[in-house]
C-alpha positions as CSV (number, residue, x, y, z in Angstrom):
1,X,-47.7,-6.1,24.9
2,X,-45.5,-5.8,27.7
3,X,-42.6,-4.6,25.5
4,X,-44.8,-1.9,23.8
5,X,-45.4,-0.3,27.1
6,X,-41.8,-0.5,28.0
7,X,-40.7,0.9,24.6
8,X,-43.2,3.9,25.4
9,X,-42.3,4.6,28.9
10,X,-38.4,4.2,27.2
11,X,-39.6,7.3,25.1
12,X,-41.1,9.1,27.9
13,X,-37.8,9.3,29.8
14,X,-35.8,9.9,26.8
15,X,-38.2,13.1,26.0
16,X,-38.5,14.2,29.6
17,X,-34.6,13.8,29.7
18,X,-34.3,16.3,26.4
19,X,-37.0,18.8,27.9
20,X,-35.2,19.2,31.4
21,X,-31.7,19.3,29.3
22,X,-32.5,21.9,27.4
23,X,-34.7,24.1,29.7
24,X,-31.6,23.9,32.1
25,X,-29.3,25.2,28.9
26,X,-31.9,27.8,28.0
27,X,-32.1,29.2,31.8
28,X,-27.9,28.8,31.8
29,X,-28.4,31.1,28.4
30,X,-30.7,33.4,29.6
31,X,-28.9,34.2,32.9
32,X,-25.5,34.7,31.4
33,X,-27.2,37.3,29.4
34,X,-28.5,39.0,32.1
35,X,-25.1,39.1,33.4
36,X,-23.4,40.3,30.6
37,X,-26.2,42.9,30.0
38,X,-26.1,44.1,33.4
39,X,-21.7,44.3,32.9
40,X,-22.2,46.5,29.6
41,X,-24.3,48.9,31.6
């Protein structure tokens, strides 16, 4: 039982760890488009 929970909360982190990775590459994304958009014009 106890090793259920920890192989849960083991998934938990491993999704929060994807979630944060990529909204931190999306932003990273997003800005440098801004920027680039903002150099053309």
């Amino acid at each position: 039982m106890h090793f259920k929970i920890v192989r849960d909360f083991t998934w938990l982190w491993i999704i929060a760890i994807e979630e944060i990775c990529a909204t931190i590459s999306f932003k990273r994304a997003f800005s440098n488009n801004i920027k680039l958009d903002s150099f053309l014009l």
